[in-house]
C-alpha positions in Angstrom: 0.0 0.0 0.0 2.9 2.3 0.8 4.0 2.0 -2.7 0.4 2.8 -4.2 0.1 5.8 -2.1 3.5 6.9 -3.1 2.7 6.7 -6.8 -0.8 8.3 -6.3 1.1 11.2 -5.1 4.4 11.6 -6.7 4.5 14.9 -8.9 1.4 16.3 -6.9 3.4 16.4 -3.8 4.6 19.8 -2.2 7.6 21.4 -2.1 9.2 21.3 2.0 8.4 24.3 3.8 10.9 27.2 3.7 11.9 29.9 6.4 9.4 31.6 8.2 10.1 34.9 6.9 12.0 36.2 3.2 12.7 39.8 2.9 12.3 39.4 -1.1 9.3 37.9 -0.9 7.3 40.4 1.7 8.0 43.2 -0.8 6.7 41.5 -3.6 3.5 40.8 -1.6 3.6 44.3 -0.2 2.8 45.4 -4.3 -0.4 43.6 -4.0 -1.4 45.4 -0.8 -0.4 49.1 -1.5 -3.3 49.1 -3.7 -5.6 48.6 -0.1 -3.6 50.3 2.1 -6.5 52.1 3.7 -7.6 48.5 4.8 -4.7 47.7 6.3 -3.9 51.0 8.0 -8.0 50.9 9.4 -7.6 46.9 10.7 -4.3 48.0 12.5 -5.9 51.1 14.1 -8.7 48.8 15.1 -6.3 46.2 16.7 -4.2 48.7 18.8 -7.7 50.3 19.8 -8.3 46.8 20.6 -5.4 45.7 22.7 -5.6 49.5 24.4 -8.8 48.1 25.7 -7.5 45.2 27.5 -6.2 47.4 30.0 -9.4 49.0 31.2 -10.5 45.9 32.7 -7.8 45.2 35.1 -7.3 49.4 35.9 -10.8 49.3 36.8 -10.7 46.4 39.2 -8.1 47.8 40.4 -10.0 50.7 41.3 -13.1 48.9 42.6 -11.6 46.8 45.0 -9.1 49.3 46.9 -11.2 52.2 46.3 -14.5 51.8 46.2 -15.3 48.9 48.0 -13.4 49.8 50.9 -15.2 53.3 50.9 -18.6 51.6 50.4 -18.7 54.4 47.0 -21.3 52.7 45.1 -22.0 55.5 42.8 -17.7 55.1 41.9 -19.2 51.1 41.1 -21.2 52.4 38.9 -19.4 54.3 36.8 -16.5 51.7 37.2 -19.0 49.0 35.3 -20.3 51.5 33.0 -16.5 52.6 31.7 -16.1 48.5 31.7 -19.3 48.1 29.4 -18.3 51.1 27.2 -14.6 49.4 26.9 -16.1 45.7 25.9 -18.7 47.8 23.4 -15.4 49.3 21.7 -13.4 45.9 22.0 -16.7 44.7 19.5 -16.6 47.3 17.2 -12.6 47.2 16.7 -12.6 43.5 16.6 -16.0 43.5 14.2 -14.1 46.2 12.0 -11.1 43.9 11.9 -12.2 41.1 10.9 -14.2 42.9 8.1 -11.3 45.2 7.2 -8.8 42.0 6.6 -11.0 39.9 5.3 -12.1 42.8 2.4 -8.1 43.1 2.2 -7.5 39.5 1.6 -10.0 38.9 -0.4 -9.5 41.9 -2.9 -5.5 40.7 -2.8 -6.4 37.0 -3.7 -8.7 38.4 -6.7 -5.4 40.6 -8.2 -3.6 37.7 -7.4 -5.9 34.7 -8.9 -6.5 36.9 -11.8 -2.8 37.4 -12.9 -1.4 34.0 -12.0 -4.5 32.9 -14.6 -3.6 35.5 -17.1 0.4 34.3 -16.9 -1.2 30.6 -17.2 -2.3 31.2 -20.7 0.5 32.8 -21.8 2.9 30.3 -21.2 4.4 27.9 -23.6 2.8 25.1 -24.4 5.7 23.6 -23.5 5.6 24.4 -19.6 2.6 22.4 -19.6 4.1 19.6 -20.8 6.1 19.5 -17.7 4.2 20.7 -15.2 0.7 18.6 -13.7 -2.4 20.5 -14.2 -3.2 19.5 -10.6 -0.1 21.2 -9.5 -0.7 24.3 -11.2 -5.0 24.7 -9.8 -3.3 24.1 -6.8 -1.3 27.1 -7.4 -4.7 29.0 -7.8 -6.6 27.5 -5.1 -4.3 26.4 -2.1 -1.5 28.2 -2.3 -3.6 31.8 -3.1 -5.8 30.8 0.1 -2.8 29.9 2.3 -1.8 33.9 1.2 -5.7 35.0 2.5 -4.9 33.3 5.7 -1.5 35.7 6.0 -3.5 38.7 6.1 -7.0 37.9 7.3 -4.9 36.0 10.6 -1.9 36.5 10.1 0.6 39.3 9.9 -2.2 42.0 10.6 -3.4 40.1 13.8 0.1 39.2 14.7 0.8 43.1 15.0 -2.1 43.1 17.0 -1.0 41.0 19.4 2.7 42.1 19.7 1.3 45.5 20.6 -1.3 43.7 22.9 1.9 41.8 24.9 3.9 45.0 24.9 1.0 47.1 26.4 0.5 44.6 29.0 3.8 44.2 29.8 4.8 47.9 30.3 1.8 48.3 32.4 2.6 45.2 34.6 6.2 46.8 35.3 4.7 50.1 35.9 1.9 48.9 38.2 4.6 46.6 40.4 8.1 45.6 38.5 8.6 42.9 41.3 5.5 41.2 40.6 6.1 41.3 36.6 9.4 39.9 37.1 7.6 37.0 38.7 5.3 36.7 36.2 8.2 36.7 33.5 9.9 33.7 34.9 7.8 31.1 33.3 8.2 32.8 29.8 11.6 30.5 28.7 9.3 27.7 29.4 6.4 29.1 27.1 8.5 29.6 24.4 10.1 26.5 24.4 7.0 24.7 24.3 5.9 27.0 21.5 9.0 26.5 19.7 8.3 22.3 20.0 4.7 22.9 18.8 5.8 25.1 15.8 8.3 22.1 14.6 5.3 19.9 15.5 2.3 21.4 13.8 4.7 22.1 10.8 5.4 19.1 10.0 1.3 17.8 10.8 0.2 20.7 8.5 2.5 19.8 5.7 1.3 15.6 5.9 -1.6 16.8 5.6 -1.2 19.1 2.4 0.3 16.0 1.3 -2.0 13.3 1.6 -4.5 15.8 0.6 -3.0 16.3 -2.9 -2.7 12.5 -3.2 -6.4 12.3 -2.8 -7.8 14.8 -5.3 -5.2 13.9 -7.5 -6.5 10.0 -7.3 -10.0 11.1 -7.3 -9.3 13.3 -10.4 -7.9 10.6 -12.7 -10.3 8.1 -11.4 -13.4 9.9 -11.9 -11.9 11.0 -15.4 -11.3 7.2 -16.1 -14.6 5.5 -14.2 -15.2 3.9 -17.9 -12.1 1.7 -17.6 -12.8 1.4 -13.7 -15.7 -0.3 -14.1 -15.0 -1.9 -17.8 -12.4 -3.7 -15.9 -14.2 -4.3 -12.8 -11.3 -2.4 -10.5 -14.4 -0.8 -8.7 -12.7 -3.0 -5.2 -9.3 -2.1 -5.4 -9.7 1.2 -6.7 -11.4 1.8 -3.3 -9.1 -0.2 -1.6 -6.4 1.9 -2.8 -8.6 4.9 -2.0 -9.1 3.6 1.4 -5.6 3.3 1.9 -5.2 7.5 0.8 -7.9 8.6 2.8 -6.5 6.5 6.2 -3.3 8.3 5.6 -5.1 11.5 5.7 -7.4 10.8 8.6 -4.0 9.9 10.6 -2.1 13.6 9.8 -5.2 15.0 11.2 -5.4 13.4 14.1 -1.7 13.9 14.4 -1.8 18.0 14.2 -5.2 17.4 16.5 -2.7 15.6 19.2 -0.4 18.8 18.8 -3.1 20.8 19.9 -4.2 19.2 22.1 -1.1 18.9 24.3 0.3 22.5 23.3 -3.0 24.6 25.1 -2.9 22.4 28.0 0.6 22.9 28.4 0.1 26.7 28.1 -2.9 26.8 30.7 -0.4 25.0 32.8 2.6 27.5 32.6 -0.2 30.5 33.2 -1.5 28.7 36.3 2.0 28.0 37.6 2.7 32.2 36.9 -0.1 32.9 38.6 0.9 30.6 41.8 4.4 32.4 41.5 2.3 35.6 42.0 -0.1 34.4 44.8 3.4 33.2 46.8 5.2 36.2 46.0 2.5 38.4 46.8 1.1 36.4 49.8 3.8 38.4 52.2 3.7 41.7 50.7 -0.1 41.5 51.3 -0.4 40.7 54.8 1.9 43.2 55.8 0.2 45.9 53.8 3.0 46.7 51.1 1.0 45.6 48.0 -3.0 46.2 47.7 -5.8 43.3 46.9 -7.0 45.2 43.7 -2.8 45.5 42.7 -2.8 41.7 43.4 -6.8 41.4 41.4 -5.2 43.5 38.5 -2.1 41.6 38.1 -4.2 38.4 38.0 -6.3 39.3 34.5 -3.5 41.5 33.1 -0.9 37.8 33.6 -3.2 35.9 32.0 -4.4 37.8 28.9 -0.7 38.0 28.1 0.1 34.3 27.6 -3.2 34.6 25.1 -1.5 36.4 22.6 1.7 34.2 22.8 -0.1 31.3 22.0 -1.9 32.8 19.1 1.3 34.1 17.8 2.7 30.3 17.8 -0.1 29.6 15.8 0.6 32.9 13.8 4.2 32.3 12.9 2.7 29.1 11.2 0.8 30.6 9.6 3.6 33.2 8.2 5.7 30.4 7.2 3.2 28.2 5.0 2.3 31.6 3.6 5.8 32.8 2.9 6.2 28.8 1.1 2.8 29.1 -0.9 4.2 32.8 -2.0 7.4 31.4 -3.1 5.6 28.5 -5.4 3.2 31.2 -6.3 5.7 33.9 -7.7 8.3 31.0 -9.0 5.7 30.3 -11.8 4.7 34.0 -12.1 8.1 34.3 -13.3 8.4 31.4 -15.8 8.9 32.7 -18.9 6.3 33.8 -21.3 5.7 32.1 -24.5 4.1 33.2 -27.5 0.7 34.2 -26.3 0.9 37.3 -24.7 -2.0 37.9 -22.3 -2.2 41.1 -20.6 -3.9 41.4 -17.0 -7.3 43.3 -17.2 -6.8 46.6 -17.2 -8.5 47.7 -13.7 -5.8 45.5 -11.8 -2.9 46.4 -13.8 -3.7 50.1 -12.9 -4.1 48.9 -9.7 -0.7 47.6 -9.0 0.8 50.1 -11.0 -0.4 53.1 -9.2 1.3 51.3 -6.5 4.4 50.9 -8.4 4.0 47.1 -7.3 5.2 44.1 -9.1 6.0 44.7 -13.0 3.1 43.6 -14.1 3.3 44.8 -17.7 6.7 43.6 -18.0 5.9 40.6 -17.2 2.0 40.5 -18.5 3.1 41.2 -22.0 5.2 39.2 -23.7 7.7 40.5 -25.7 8.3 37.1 -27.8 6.0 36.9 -30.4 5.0 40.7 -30.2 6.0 42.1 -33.8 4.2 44.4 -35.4 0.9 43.8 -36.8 0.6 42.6 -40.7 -0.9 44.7 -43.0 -3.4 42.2 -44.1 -6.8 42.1 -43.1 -8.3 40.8 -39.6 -9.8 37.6 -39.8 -12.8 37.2 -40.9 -12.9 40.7 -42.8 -11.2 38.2 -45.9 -11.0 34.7 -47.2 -7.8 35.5 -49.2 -5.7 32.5 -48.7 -2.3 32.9 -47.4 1.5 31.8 -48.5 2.9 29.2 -45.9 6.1 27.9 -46.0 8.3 25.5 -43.9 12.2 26.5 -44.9 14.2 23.7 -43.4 12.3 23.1 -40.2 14.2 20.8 -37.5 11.8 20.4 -34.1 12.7 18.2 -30.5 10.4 17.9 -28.4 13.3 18.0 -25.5 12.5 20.2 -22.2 16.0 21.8 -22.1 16.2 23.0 -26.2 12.9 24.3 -25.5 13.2 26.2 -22.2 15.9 27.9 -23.9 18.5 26.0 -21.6 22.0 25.4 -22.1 22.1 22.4 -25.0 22.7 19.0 -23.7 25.4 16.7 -25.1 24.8 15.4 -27.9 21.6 15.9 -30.2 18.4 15.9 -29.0 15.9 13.7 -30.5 14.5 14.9 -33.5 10.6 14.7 -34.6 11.4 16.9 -37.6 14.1 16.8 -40.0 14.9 19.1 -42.5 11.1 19.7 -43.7 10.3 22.0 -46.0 7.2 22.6 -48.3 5.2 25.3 -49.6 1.3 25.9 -49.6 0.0 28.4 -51.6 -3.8 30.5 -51.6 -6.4 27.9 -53.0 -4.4 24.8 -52.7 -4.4 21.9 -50.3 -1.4 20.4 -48.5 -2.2 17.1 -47.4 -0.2 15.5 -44.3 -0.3 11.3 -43.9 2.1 9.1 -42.8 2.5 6.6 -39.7 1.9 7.5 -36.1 4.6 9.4 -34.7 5.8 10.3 -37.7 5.8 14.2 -37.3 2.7 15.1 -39.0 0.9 17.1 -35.9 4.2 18.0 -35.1 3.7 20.3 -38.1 0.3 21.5 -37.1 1.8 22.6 -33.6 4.9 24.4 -35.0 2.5 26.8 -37.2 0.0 27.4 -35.1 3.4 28.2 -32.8 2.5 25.9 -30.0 6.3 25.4 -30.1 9.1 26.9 -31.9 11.6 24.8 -34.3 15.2 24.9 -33.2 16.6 25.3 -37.1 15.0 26.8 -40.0 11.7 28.9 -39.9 8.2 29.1 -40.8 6.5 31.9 -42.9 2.9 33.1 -44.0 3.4 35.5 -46.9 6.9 35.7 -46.6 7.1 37.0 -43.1 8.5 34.8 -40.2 5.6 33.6 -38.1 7.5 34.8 -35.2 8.3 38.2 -36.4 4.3 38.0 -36.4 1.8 39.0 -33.5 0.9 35.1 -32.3 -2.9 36.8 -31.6 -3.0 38.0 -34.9 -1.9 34.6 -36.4 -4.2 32.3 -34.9 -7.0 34.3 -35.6 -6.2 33.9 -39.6 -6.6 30.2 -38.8 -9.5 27.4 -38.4 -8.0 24.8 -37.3 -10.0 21.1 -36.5 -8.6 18.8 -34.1 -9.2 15.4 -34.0 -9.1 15.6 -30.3 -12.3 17.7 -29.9 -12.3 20.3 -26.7 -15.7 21.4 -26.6 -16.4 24.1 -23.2 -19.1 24.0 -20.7 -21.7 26.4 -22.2 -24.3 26.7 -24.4 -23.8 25.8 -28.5 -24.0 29.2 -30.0 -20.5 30.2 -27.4 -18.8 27.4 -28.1 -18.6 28.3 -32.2 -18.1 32.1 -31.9 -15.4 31.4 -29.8 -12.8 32.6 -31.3 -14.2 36.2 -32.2 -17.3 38.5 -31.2 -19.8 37.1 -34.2 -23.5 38.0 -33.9 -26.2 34.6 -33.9 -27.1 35.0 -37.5 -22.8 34.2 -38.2 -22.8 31.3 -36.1 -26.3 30.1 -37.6 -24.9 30.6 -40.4 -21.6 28.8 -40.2 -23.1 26.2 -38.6 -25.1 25.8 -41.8 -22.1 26.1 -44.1 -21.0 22.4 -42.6 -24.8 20.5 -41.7 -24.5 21.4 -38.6 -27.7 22.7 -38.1 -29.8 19.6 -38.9 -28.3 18.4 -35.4 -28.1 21.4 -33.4 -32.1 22.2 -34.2 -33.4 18.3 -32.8 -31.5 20.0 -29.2 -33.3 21.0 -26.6 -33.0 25.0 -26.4 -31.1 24.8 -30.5 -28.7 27.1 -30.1 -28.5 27.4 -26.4 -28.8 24.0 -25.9 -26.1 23.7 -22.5 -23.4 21.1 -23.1 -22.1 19.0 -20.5 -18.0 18.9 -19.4 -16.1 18.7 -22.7 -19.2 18.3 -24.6 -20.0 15.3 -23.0 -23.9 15.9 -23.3 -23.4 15.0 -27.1 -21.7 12.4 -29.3 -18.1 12.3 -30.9 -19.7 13.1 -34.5 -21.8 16.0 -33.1 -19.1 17.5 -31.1 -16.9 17.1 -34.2 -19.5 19.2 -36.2 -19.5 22.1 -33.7 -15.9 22.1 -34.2 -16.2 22.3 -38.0 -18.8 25.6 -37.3 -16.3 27.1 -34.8 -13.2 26.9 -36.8 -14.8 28.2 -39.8 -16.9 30.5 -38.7 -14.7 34.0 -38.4 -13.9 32.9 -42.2 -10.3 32.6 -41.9 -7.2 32.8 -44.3 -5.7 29.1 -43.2 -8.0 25.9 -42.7 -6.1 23.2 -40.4 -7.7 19.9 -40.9 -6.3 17.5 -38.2 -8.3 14.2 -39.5 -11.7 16.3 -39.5 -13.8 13.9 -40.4 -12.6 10.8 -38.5 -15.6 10.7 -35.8 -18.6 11.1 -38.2 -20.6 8.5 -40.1 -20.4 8.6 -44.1 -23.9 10.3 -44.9 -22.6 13.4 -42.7 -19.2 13.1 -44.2 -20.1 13.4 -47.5 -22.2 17.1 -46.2 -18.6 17.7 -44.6 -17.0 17.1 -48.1 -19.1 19.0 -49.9 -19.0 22.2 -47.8 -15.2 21.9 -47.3 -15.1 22.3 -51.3 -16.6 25.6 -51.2 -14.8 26.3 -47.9 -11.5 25.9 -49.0 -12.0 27.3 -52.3 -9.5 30.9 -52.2 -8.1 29.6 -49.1 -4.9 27.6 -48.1 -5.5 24.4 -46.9 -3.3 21.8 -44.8 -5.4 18.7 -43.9 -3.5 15.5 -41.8 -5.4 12.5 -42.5 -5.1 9.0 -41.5 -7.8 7.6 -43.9 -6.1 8.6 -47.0 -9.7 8.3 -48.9 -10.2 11.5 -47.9 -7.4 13.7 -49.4 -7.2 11.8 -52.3 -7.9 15.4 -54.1 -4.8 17.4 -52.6 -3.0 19.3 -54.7 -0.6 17.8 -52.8 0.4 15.1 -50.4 3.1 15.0 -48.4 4.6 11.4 -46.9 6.1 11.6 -44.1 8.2 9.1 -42.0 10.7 9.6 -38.7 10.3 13.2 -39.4 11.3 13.5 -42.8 9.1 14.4 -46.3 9.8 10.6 -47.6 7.5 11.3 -51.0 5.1 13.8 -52.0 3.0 14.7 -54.9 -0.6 14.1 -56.5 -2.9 10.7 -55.1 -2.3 9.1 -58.5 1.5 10.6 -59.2 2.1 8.6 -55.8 0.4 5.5 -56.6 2.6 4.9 -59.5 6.0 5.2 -57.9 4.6 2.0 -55.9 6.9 3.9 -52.9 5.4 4.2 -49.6 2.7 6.1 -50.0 0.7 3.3 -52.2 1.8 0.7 -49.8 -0.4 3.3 -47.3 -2.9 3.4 -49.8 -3.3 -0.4 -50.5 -2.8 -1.1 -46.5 -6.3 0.9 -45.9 -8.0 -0.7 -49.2 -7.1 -4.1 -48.2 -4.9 -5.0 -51.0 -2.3 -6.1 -49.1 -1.3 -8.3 -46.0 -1.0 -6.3 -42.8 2.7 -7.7 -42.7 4.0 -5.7 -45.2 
């Protein structure tokens, strides 16, 4: 079981926890508060109002019991419990406003925060998230951003608050009687060495259970994502077995920080109630012989222990400060990855917001400056169907983390998925794409669409290089179709116009262009029909068909065909077929297929095999070279002997 869990967590696991407090990091977080400083500055006021307050109490027993009582003043009584009530009515409002002000101030931070860590997420490489979990990375936006919330809705402001809280009390304890406050000091070594063996404790408790936390979700994501093959393969048992086994290990860090607890306040009531004995002995003399008064004594009592309160939040506190200060440091480590070719800006109210606090450098880092040339004279998409010039000049591509993190190289050549391609597509002609799997061919599709840059040799749409060219600007030219469809949550009609602001008559009509309209009208609702997670509410042909619309319907320059039609049956192919003809006509067109029935009408067809162009020509000029391409062609016709 210890090796299941360990494999049900591996890359989902945290990072260790780092020091308690980083210089470098506070001023970065700072930037995010400066914004809502007035928030800050009013819960601070309201916690030294606060902890100002604690003193009334004691001064006014004081009072009572070696002044009034002895004088029988009831009328001083009075006042004494009115002043009392007036001070606990004060203590509500300044801890009410508090707890609103720091809340409002954590909240507003996480928003900034959640929204630019999101922003930075889609402009990153596709290549980052290649190596990096997606459950890592929503933990970065949920967890880690929450962990910050916790730093100043209980943390840091309420620390201050109860630093000024002990250093009122103890200056007024060694005003009142510095004898006594020594006293009362002498158990404080003690405190903080039990404080220091809880905060090693509860550290290590907190971080088990981040842990075994992460292993769960992460199980119970790919599980739930899988449940066909769960139950296809009857692993219902030891899938839950396995789970069991998480969710044990989970139950036991909690009960393991719950045993921290519950020995570290104990342990603190204990040390206040042995201070207190030290005062009752030391004070016992001074009492009877009339040197030190009862209401002195009374004071010293409720002043002694409300100061081990704050020390034991503060061991909480510091905690606190430290998961924050390791959540912050995961948190700005992938705010400063690199950003690839898709520049995405913050929204503009919370880039004016940091900036005006000269915070982090948000538009430095917001906008990328690869891929940001300068815009192409050509029309915007949709405003043309001119085709476009495409051209691969040379193009070697590795899918290797260290060529494309821009690393120093490794030793030795990486492995290459593209060799030396090069081909030319011109306005009204199709480039067809087939060979065996793995042999480059979406490989190709990803380098233009500049999922990825090549290493060697370069790509270019009218002559320009595709990264000279605005990456915004070049997708838009393009409808591309994958054969793995990614339909969102949401109605029909958003799902095609996703890719620019087009009014319902342009998606009704673009979902008319390909047939899709036959299926979208027997839908409950049409066009605002609600599809399920990835479009599961539909089938694999009628998702494929939504694609078709969407791709097509901001009319672009470049159609991408990644095996368009592999998911539909033959009657709503041949609509496909026929509306493609008109589609593509004045367009450039680069289809990959698989069933080479369907490009047999390509100007031209490319062959590719271990990254390299192998053949290429017309469907019939490669059937008579009787090369690889018509071994293909007679594999999927059933002419020859899979063997071959």
């Amino acid at each position: 079981m210890a090796t299941d869990s360990a494999a049900d967590g591996g890359i989902h696991d945290e990072d260790a926890l780092g020091k308690a407090y980083d210089g470098r990091l506070v001023r970065r977080l700072a930037g995010y508060v400066r914004p809502y400083w007035p928030l800050a500055a009013g819960a601070i006021v309201c916690l030294f109002v606060e902890g100002a307050m604690t003193l009334v109490g004691p001064a006014l027993t004081e009072r009572v019991i070696d002044v009034a009582m002895p004088h029988h003043d009831t009328a001083l009584i009075l006042r004494s419990v009115a002043l009392f009530g007036l001070a606990l009515v004060v203590q509500f409002c300044c801890s009410y406003g508090e707890t609103i002000l720091t809340s409002l101030l954590g909240q507003r931070v996480m928003r900034d925060l959640r929204l630019q860590i999101f922003a930075h997420l889609q402009g990153l490489s596709i290549a980052f998230f290649d190596r990096n979990p997606v459950g890592r990375l929503v933990t970065r936006v949920t967890s880690d951003v929450e962990a910050l919330n916790e730093l100043f809705t209980a943390g840091v402001v309420s620390g201050l608050g109860d630093l000024f809280t002990l250093l009122v009390i103890a200056v007024s304890l060694l005003v009142v009687d510095w004898r006594l406050a020594l006293t009362s000091f002498l158990v404080i070594p003690f405190v903080y060495l039990t404080s220091h063996v809880f905060r090693v404790k509860v550290r290590q408790a907190y971080r088990d259970i981040r842990l075994r936390l992460a292993r769960i979700n992460a199980f119970l994501q790919e599980r739930l994502t899988g449940m066909r093959i769960v139950q296809l393969f009857g692993r219902e048992h030891t899938e839950a077995a396995r789970f069991d086994g998480l969710n044990t290990a989970h139950l036991d860090a909690h009960l393991r920080s719950i045993t921290v607890y519950a020995l570290y306040f104990p342990a603190i009531e204990i040390l206040t109630s042995v201070a207190l004995a030290s005062l009752i002995v030391a004070a016992a003399g001074r009492v009877h012989v009339g040197t030190l008064k009862v209401g002195v004594l009374a004071a010293f009592f409720l002043l002694v222990r409300r100061f081990f309160q704050p020390l034991q939040d503060l061991s909480d506190k510091y905690n606190t400060l430290q998961q924050a200060m390791a959540s912050s440091e995961r948190v700005f480590k992938l705010l400063d990855e690199p950003l690839g070719a898709a520049a995405v800006a913050l929204p503009l109210p919370v880039r004016d917001r940091l900036a005006r606090a000269d915070g982090p450098a948000v538009a430095s880092r917001d906008v990328a400056a690869a891929g940001a040339g300068a815009p192409m004279a050509t029309a915007a998409a949709g405003e043309s169907s001119v085709g476009v010039t495409i051209a691969f000049e040379d193009v070697w591509f590795a899918y290797d983390v260290a060529h494309m993190a821009g690393a120093a190289p490794r030793t030795g050549e990486p492995e290459w998925v593209l060799k030396g391609v090069s081909f030319r597509a011109v306005p009204g002609e199709t480039v067809a794409i087939v060979g065996h799997t793995g042999a480059g061919k979406t490989t190709v599709v990803s380098l233009l669409m500049r999922f990825y840059d090549p290493q060697r040799g370069r790509i270019t749409l009218d002559g320009v290089d595709i990264r000279e060219i605005p990456v915004n600007e070049l997708r838009a030219r393009v409808g591309y179709v994958q054969q793995d469809i990614f339909l969102f949550a949401g109605d029909v009609a958003s799902n095609i116009r996703l890719s620019s602001q087009l009014s319902d008559a342009d998606v009704e009509r673009a979902a008319v262009r390909v047939g899709a309209d036959r299926i979208i009208r027997r839908l409950p609702g049409g066009y605002h029909y609600e599809l399920g997670e990835r479009g599961a509410s539909i089938s694999v042909g009628e998702r494929q068909l939504l694609s078709f619309a969407r791709a097509i319907a901001a009319a672009p320059s470049l159609l991408i065909l990644d095996e368009a039609t592999s998911a539909v049956d033959s009657e709503i192919e041949a609509e496909i077929q026929a509306a493609l003809a008109e589609l593509m006509r004045g367009r450039t067109t680069i289809a990959i297929a698989h069933r080479l029935s369907t490009i047999v009408d390509a100007d031209e067809i490319l062959v590719m095999q271990h990254g390299e162009i192998r053949e290429r020509g017309t469907h019939r000029d490669l059937l008579t070279r009787a090369g690889l391409y018509d071994r293909l062609y007679r594999l999927q016709v059933g002419e020859v002997p899979a063997t071959v």
